[in-house]
N, C-alpha and C positions, 0 to 999 in steps of 0.2 A: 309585660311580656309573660304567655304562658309557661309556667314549668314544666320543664321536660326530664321524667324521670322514668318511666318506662312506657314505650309502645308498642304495640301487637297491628299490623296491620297490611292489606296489601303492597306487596315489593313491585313496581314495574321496572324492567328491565329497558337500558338504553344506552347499546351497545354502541357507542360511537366515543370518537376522543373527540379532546377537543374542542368541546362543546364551548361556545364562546358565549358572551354574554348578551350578544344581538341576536344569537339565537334562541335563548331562554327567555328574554324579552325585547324582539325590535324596534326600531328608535320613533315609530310610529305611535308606540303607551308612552310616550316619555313625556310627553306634554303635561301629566299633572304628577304632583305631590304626594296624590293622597295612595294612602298603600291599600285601601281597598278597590277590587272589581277590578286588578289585573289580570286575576285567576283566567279570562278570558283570552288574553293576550298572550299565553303565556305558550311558548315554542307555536307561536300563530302561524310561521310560514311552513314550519312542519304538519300542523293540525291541521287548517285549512287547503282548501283549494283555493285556485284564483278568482273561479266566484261567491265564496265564502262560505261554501256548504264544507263538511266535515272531509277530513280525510281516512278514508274508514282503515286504513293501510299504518298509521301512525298509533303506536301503541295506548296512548293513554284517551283515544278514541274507543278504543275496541270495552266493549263494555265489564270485563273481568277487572280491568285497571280505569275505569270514570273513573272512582274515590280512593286511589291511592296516595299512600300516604308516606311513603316510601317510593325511593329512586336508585336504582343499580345503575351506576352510568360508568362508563370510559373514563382513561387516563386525561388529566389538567380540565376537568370542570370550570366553568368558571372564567376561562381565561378574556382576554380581551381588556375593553373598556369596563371601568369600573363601576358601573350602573350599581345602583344599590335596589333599583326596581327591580333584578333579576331575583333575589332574594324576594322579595315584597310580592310576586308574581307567583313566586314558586308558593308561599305559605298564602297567598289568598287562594291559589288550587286547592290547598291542603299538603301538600308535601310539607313534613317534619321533618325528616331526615334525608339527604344525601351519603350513597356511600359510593367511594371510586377509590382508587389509587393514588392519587394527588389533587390537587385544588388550585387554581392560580390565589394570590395571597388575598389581596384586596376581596374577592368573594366569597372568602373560605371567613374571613375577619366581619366582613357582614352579616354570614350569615348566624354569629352568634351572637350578635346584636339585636340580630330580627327571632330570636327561638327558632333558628333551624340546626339541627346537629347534623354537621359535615364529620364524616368520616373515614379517615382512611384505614385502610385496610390492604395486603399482599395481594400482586396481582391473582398468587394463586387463589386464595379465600373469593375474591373478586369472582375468579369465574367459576366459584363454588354457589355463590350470591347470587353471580347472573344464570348460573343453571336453574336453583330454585325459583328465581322467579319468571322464569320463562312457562312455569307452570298455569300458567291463566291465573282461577278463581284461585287455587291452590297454592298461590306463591305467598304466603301468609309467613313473616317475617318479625321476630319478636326482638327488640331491645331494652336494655338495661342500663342504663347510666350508671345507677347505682354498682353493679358489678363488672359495667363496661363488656357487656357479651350482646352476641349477636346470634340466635340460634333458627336455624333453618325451620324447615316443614317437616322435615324429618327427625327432629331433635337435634342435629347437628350442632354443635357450639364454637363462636369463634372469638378472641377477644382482642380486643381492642383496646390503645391510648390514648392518650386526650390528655393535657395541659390539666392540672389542679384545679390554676386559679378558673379556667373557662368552664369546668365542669362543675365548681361550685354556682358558678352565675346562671349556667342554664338547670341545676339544680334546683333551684331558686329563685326561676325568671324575674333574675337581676339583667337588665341593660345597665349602659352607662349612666340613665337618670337615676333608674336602679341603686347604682353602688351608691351615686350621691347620697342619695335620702336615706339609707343606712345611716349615713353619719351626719344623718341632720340634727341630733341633739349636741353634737360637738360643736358644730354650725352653729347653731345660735348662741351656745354658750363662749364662743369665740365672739360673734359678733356683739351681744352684750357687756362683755371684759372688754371690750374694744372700744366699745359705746363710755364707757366708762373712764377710760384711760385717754380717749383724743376725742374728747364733747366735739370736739371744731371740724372734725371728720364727716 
């Protein structure tokens, strides 16, 4: 998993609640595994039309937010079913960050699994967020892990909380195979004494 400690990058704006997880990835991508080449799928019934050409009207169409990299969205992100593709969708577009008001749990828990930093933040700062990056090419949104700030186009600074232990992992794109192999010299050293102690094991 990539580390994530500071990004500078287009903010798009997606002013809607409630965004559920069959809308961030419909049960149409759900047929494979693999977590690349979602990026296509990804809010498909909002991006496309119904005969598959682009929706020029949906924001991450419009070409100031193609490569954003960054997400201003509405209150409960995430909610729904618990698709882990919706994560897996969002970071093969390139979104690294989410920031909203709340998170349904299960995709707010994925998503730092997968390197994406969900964040919340008051709804006031939120539609401080969503103003700047209503700005097109200009919504240029900068974060910091490391000091846990979020600063505008403007200079604007806002800051943010986040769990210890999760900000060390995405510090350090540790996943959970991640943490494991940290202590894989304990690991062996276990299983050796172990080897030692019960041969018949």
């Amino acid at each position: 998993m990539d580390k994530f400690t500071k990004l500078t990058g287009v903010a798009a704006p997606l002013p809607i609640i409630n965004v559920d997880t069959d809308m961030i990835i419909p049960k149409d991508y759900l047929k494979t595994i693999k977590r690349t080449g979602l990026g296509t799928g990804l809010f498909a019934e909002m991006r496309y039309n119904d005969d598959g050409t682009e929706n020029p009207d949906f924001v991450l169409n419009r070409p100031a937010y193609r490569k954003a990299q960054i997400l201003v969205a509405g209150d409960n992100f995430g909610c729904g079913s618990s698709r882990e593709h919706a994560p897996w969708a969002l970071l093969d577009f390139g979104i690294r960050c989410v920031i909203s008001t709340s998170f349904a749990d299960i995709f707010y828990n994925n998503c730092f699994k997968n390197g994406i930093l969900p964040i919340r933040v008051s709804q006031e700062d939120l539609d401080k967020l969503m103003d700047d990056a209503q700005r097109g090419a200009n919504a240029t949104i900068s974060i910091d892990l490391e000091e846990m700030t979020i600063k505008g186009p403007d200079g604007g600074t806002i800051t943010f909380e986040l769990d210890e232990f999760r900000r060390y992992c995405m510090l350090n794109g540790l996943d959970d195979i991640g943490l494991t192999m940290e202590k894989a010299k304990k690991i062996d050293n276990f299983e050796a004494s172990n080897a030692e102690k019960r041969p018949w094991a």
